[in-house]
C-alpha positions as a Python dict, from the first residue, in 0.01 Angstrom:
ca = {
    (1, 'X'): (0, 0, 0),
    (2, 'X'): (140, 364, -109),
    (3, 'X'): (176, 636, 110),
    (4, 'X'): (235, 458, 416),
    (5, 'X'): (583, 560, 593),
    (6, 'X'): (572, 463, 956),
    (7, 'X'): (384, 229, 1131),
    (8, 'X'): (199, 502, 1281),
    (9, 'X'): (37, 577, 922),
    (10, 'X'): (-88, 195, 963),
    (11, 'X'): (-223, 311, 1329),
    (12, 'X'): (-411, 586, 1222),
    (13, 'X'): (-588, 410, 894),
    (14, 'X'): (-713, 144, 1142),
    (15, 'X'): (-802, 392, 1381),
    (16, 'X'): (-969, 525, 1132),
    (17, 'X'): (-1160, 247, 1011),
    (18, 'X'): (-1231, 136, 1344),
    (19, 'X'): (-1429, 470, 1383),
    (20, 'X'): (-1592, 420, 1050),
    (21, 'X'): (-1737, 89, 1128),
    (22, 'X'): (-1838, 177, 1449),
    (23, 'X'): (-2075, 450, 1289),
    (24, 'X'): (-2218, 151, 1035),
    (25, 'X'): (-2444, -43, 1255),
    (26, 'X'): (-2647, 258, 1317),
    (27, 'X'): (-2720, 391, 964),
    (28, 'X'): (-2797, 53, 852),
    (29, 'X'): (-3065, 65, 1143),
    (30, 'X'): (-3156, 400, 1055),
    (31, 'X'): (-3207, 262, 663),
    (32, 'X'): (-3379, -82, 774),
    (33, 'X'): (-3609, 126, 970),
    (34, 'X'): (-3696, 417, 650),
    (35, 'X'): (-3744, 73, 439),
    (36, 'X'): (-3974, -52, 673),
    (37, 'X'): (-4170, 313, 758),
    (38, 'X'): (-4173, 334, 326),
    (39, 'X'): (-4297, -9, 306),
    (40, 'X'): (-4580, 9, 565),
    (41, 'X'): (-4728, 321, 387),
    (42, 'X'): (-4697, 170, 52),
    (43, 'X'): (-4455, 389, -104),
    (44, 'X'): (-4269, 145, -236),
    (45, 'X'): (-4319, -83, -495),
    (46, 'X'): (-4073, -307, -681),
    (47, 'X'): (-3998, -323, -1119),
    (48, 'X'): (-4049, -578, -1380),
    (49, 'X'): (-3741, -726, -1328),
    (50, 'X'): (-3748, -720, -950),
    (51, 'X'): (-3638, -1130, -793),
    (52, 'X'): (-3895, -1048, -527),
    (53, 'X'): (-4220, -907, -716),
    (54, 'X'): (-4380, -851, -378),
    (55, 'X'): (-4237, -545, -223),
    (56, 'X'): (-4341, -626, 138),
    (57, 'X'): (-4082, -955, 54),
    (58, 'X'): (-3834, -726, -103),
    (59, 'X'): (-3808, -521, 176),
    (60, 'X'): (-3751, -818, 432),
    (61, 'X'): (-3475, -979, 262),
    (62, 'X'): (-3321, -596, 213),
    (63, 'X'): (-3360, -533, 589),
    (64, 'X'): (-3228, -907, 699),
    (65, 'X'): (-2906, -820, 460),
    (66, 'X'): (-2866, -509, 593),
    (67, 'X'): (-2865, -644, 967),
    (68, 'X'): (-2646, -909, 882),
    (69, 'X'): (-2431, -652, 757),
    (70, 'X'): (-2451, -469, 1067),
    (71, 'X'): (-2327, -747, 1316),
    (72, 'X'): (-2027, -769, 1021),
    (73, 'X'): (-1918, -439, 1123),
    (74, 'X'): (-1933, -531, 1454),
    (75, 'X'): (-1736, -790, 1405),
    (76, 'X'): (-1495, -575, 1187),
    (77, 'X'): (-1508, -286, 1449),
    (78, 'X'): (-1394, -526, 1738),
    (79, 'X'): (-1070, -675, 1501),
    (80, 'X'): (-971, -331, 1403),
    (81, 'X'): (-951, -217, 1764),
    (82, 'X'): (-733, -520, 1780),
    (83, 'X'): (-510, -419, 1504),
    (84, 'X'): (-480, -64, 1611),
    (85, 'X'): (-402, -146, 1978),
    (86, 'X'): (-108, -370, 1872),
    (87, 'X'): (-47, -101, 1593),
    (88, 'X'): (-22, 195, 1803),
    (89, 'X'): (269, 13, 2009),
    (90, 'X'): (483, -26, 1678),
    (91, 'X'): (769, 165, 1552),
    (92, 'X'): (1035, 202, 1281),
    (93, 'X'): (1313, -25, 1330),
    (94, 'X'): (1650, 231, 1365),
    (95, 'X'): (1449, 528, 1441),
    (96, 'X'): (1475, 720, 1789),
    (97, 'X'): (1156, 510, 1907),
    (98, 'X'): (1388, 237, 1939),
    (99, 'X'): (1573, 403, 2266),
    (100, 'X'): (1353, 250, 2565),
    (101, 'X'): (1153, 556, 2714),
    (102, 'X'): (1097, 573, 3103),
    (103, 'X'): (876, 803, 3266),
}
């Protein structure tokens, strides 16, 4: 991967992902529950082509992805929170970090 220097870049790109997937659960709640609100007042209704011709159907098997999706950033969240703990105690081999700091 480009642009990554110093195992701190690495840190901060999980950190950052961490954060991101901890913010996913909840806007695929937030669109499971407009599907459902949309559904229940009949505004939705599927095409020609649609696998599911029934939208009521349609919008279950969008809402049971999307919660399945949801505990899979979960998941994801917890192992990047992982990654970045080990991450963030990592350094360049040769650099100054490799003097042992005492406080």
């Amino acid at each position: 991967m480009s642009g990554l220097c110093d195992p701190l870049d690495a840190a901060e790109v999980a950190a950052g992902l961490c954060a991101l997937t901890g913010w996913l659960p909840q806007l695929l709640e937030q669109l499971n529950r407009w599907l459902v609100d949309q559904a229940r007042t009949g505004r939705l209704r599927t095409d020609a082509s649609s696998p599911t011709p029934d939208p009521a159907a349609a919008v279950a098997a969008v809402t049971e992805a999307l919660t399945q999706a949801g505990h899979c950033a979960q998941r994801a969240g917890h192992a990047l929170d992982g990654a970045h703990q080990h991450l963030a105690h990592l350094a360049a081999a040769g650099g100054a970090g490799d003097q042992a700091v005492h406080w």
